[in-house]
N, C-alpha and C positions, 0 to 999 in steps of 0.2 A: 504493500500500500504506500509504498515510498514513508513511512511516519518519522521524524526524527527518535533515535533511541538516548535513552538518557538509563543512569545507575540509580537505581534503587534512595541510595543516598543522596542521589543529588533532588529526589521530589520530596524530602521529606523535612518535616519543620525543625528536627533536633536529631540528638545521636540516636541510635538504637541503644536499648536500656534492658539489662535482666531482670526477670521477675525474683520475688523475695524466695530468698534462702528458707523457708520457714517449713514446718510442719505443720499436718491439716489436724482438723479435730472437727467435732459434731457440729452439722451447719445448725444455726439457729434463725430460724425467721430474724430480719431485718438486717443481722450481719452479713457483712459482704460475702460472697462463695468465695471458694479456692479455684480457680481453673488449671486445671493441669492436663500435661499432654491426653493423660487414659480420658478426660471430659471432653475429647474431641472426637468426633467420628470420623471416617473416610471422605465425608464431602464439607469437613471445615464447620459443621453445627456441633452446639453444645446437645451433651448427653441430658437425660433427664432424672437418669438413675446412681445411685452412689455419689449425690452433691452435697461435698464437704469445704467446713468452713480453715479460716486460715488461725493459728495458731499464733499470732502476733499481735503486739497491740499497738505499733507504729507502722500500716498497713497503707495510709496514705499515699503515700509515692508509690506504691504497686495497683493504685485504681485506677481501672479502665473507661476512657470518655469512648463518645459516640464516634465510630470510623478508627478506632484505635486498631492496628493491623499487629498481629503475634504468629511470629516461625516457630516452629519446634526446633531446634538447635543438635538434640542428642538422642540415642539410643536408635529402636528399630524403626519410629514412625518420625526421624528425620524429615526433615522439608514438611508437614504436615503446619496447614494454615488457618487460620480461623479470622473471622471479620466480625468484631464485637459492634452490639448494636445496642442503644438503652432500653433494648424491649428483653433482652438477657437479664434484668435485673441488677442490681450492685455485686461487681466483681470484682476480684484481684488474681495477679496472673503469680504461677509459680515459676520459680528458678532455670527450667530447662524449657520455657519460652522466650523469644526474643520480643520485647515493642518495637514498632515501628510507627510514629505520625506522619503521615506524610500532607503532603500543602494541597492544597483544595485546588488551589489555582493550576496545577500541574497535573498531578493524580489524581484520581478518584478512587477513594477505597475500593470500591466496587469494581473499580475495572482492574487494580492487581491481583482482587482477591478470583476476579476469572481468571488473568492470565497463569495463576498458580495451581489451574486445575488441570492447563494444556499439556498436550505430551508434551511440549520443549523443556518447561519447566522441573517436568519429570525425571528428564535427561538429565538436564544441568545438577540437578540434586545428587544425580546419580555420579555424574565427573565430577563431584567437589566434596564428595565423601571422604573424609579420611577413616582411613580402617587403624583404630588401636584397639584399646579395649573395647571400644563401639562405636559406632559410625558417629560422625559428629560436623557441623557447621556452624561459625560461629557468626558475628555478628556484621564483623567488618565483608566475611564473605558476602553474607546476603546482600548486603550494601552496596557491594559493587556488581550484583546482577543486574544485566541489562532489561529494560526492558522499553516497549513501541511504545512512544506516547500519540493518540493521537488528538485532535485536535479535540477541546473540552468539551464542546458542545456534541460530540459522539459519545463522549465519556458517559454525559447527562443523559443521553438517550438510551446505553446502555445498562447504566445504573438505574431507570427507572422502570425499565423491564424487569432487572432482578428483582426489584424490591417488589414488582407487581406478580411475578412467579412467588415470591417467599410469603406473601399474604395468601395466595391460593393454598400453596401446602400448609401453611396453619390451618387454613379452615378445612384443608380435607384431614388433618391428622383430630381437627376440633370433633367434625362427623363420625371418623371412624371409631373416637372415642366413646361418642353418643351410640355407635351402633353396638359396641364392644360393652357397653352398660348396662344398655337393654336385653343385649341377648343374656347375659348375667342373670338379669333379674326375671326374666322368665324363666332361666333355668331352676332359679334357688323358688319361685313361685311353683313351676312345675313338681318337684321334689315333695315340697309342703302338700302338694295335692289339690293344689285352689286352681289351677287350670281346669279340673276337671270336677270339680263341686256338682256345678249343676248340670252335670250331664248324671254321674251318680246318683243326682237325689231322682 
């Protein structure tokens, strides 16, 4: 598409920063989650099951704003990405993620966090692995990944598709919850024997 390509580092409004060193402990309504690699799935969303809170009580400097972009840096699901959003609720990131903010003017969350789904990106993860005790990327590398900028106003047309696909799947995961309910409760109705009352009597 001819787009100029520019580094990672050079869209982004400050350094890349590690997440807190700390240990998780029982989430508690209102305190912030822990987010950590195992809280990521294979397409970059938050898990919904085993959400644990963080173990620290100067937590601050590891809370995530809206558009805040995190790499996984180590172990086996290297290069693995996620795009926080404030419908995630109040988070903090742990130690073996990486943040990235990047400039609005430039990047759009939304369109790194596509192009980190593409085979290319897959590749490059895969050529900047260092193999010691476990595969690992670190911060400065991601920095310097290239990547197509193109012109903003695509960005904006791209990003508003996403966001209009991720409302749809909340409302189909919203339904198949409502469907996954009901048939529940017809089961434990059926069991009790109230399905078939008045046909019995």
């Amino acid at each position: 598409m001819k787009w100029h390509k520019k580094s990672v580092g050079e869209v982004c409004l400050e350094k890349p920063q590690y997440g807190a060193n700390a240990s998780s402990k029982e989430y508690c309504v209102g305190n912030p989650r822990y987010v950590r690699i195992t809280d990521i799935d294979d397409f970059g969303r938050l898990k919904n099951e085993d959400i644990r809170g963080i173990d620290l009580d100067e937590w601050e400097d590891y809370r995530l704003v809206d558009g805040d972009f995190l790499f996984a840096r180590s172990g086996a699901t290297v290069g693995k990405t996620y795009l926080y959003h404030n419908s995630d609720g109040l988070c903090v990131y742990a130690g073996y993620l990486i943040r990235f903010r990047l400039d609005p003017q430039k990047v759009l969350p939304w369109f790194l966090f596509g192009f980190t789904q593409t085979p290319y990106y897959k590749a490059w993860v895969v050529s900047k692995k260092r193999i010691a005790a476990q595969p690992n990327i670190n911060g400065q590398e991601y920095a310097s990944l290239n990547i197509p900028v193109p012109p903003i106003e695509l960005q904006q047309k791209f990003a508003h598709f996403c966001e209009s696909m991720q409302l749809l799947e909340k409302r189909r995961e919203l339904a198949t919850q409502k469907v996954t309910d009901l048939f529940r409760a017809i089961i434990h109705r059926a069991f009790l024997g109230a399905l078939t009352t008045h046909w019995r009597e």
